[in-house]
C-alpha positions as CSV (number, residue, x, y, z in Angstrom):
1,X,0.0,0.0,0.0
2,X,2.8,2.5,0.7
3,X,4.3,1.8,-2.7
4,X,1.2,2.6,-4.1
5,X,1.0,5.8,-2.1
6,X,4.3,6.5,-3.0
7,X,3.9,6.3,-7.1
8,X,0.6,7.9,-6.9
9,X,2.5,10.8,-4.9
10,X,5.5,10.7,-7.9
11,X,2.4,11.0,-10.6
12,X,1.0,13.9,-9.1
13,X,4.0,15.7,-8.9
14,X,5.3,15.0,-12.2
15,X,1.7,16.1,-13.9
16,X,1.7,19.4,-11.2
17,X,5.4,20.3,-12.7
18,X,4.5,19.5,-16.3
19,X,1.3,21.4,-15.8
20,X,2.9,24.4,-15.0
21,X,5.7,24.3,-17.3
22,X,4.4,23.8,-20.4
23,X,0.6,23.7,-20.3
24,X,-0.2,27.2,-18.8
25,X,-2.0,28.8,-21.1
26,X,-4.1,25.5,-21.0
27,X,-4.5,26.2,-17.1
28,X,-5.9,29.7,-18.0
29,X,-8.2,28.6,-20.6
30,X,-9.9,26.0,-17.7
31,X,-10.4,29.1,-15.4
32,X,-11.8,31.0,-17.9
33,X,-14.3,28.7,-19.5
34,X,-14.9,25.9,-16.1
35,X,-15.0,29.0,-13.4
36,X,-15.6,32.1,-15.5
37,X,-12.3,33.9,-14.8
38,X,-11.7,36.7,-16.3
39,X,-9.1,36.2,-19.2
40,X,-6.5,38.8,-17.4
41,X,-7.1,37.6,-13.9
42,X,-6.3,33.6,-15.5
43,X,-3.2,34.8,-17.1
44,X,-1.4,34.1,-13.8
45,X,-2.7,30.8,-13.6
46,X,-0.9,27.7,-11.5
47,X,-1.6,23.9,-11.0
48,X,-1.7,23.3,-7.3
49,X,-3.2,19.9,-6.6
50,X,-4.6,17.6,-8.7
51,X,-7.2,14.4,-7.4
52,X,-8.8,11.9,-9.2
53,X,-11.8,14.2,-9.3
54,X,-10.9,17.9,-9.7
55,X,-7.5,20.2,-10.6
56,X,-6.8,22.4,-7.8
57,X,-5.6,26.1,-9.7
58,X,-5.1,29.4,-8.3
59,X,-4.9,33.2,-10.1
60,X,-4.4,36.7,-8.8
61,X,-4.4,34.6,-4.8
62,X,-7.5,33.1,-5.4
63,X,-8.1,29.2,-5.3
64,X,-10.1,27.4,-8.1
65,X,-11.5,23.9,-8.2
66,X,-12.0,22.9,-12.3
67,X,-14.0,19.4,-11.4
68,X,-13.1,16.4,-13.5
69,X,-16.7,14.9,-14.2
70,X,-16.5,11.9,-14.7
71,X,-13.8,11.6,-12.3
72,X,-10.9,9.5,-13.8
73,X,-10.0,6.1,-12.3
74,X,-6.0,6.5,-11.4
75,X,-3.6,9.8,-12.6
76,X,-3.0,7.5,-16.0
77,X,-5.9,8.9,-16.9
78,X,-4.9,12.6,-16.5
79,X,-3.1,13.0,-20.1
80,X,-6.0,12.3,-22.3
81,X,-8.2,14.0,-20.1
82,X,-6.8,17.3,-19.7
83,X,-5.9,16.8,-23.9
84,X,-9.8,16.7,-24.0
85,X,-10.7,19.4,-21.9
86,X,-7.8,21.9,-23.3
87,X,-9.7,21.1,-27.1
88,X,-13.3,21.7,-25.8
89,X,-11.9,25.1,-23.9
90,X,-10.3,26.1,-27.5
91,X,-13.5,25.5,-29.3
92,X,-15.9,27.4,-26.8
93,X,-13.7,30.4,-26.6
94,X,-13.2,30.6,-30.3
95,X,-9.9,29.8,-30.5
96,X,-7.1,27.9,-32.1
97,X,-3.9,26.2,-31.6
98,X,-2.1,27.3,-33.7
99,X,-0.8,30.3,-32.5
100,X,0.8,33.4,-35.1
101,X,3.9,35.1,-33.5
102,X,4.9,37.3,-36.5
103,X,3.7,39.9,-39.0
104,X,4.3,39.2,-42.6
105,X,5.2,42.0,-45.5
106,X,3.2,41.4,-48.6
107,X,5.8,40.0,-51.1
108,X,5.4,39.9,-55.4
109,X,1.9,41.1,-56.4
110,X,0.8,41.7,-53.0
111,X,3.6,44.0,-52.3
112,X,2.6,46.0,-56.1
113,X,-1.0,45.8,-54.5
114,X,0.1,47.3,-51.6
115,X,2.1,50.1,-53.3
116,X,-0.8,51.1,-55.7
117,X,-3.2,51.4,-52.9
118,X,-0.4,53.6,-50.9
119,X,-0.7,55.6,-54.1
120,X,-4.3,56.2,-54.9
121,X,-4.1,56.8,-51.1
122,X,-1.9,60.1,-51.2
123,X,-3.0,61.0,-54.6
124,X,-6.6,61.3,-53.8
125,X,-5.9,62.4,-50.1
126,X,-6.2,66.3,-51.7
127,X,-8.5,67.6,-54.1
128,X,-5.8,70.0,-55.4
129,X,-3.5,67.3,-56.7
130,X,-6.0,67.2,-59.9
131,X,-5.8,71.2,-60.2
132,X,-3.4,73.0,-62.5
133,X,-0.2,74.1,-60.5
134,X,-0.1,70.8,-58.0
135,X,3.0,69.0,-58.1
136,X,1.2,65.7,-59.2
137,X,-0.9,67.6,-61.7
138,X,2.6,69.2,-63.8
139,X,4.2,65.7,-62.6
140,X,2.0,63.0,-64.9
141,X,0.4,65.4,-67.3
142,X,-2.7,66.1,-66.2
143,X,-3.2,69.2,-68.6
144,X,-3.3,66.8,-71.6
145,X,-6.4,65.2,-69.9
146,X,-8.4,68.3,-68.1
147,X,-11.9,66.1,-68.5
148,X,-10.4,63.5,-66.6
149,X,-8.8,65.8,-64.2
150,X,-11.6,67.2,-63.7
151,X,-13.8,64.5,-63.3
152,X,-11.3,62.9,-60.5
153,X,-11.2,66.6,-58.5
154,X,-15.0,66.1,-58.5
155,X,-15.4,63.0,-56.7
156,X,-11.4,62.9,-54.9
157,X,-13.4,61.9,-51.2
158,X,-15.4,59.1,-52.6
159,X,-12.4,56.7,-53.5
160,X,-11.1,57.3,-50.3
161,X,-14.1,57.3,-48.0
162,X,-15.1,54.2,-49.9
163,X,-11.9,52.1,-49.6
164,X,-10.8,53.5,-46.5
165,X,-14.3,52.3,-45.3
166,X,-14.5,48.7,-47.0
167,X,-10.7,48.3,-45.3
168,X,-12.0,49.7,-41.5
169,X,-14.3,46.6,-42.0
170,X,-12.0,44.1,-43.1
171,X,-9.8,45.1,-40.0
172,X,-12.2,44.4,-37.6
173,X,-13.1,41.1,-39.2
174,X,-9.2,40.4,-39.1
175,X,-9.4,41.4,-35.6
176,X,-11.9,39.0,-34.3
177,X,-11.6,35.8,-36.6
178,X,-7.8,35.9,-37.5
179,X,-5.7,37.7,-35.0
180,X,-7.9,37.0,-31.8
181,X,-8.6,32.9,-33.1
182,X,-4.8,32.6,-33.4
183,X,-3.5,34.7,-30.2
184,X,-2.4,37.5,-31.7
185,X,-2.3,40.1,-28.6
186,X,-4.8,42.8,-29.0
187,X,-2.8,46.2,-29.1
188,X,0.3,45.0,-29.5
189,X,2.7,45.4,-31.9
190,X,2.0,42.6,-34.3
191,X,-1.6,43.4,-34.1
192,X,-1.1,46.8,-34.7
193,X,1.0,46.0,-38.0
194,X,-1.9,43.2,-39.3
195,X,-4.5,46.1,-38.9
196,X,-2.3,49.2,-40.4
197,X,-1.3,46.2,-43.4
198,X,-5.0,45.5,-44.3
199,X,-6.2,49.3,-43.6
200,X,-3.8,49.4,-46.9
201,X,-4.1,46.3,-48.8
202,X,-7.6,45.1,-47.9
203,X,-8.4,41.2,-48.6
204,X,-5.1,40.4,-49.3
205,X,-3.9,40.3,-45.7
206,X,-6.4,37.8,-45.0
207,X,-4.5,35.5,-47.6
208,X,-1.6,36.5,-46.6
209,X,-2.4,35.6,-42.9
210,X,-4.2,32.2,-44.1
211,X,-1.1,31.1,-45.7
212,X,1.1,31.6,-42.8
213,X,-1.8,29.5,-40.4
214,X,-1.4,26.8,-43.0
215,X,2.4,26.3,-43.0
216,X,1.8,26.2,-38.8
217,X,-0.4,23.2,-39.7
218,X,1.9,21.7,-42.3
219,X,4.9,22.3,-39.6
220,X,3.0,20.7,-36.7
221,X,1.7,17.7,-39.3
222,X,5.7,17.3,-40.2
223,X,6.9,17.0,-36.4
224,X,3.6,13.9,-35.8
């Protein structure tokens, strides 16, 4: 009977230690969606017991109980459990594992997208730039095409309002499925440069984005 005692006291500390070490963010998400802690409160979060029927975690000096329903049948048990729970936490707060550290520079075409929206940007950021006199007027020869001049000093607010606009969208779609889904952390400074990139560039950021979730996938396929 001691020997028993003895291993189940060894399994207990080994999953406590491992918990902590690597799994931490998984400890947070178990506060946060078993005992509705606030995400910044469970930030801090620590394994400090663990039975065969409920992990013992505390936050910010508070103590949590996360029960384990069914209760498992010996600490063998506790792998595929907590793989189970950490999964069901990820769906129900809309999130993913795969987690995107970086921000990306459009590249190619995307890069030429980015550079003629930068342009139409600046150009049309003044109704005087289609008026005789203006540096970009003299600069590309708008004197040889007054009609067209004209016609663009006549409507210069509605390509911006209009693409600025669709783009303000975009970024708070980017925001909540992209960036938030794949732990990007709101305000900082690779969030900041995925907004300011598809404030520019629109829709391709979300490819851009996409691709770099799928070579993640492809990465973690690789080390199975």
């Amino acid at each position: 009977m001691a020997a028993i005692n003895d291993k189940s006291a060894s399994s207990k500390s080994f999953i406590i230690n491992h918990m902590n070490a690597d799994h931490q963010k998984s400890l947070a998400m178990y506060l946060r969606v078993y005992c509705d802690v606030a995400a910044g409160d469970a930030k801090s979060a620590r394994l400090e017991d663990i039975t065969l029927s409920d992990l013992l975690i505390s936050a910010k000096g508070t103590r949590y109980s996360v029960p384990l329903d069914p209760p498992m049948k010996t600490f063998s048990d506790t792998r595929p459990r907590v793989v189970a729970m950490h999964k069901e936490c990820l769906q129900r707060l809309g999130l993913s594992d795969i987690v995107i550290k970086e921000y990306r520079a459009p590249r190619g075409l995307e890069a030429v997208n980015f550079g003629m929206v930068v342009a139409t940007l600046l150009v049309f950021s003044r109704g005087s730039n289609f008026l005789p006199g203006s540096f970009f007027y003299e600069s590309v020869g708008l004197g040889r095409f007054p009609a067209f001049a004209q016609f663009c000093h006549s409507v210069q607010a509605i390509p911006l309002v209009l693409l600025l606009g669709i783009h303000a969208m975009e970024a708070v779609l980017l925001s909540v499925n992209r960036l938030k889904r794949h732990g990007v952390p709101f305000l900082s400074g690779v969030w900041f440069a995925w907004i300011a990139s598809i404030i520019i560039e629109g829709v391709f950021t979300f490819k851009r984005f996409d691709r770099m979730v799928k070579e993640e996938e492809e990465k973690r396929e690789h080390k199975k």
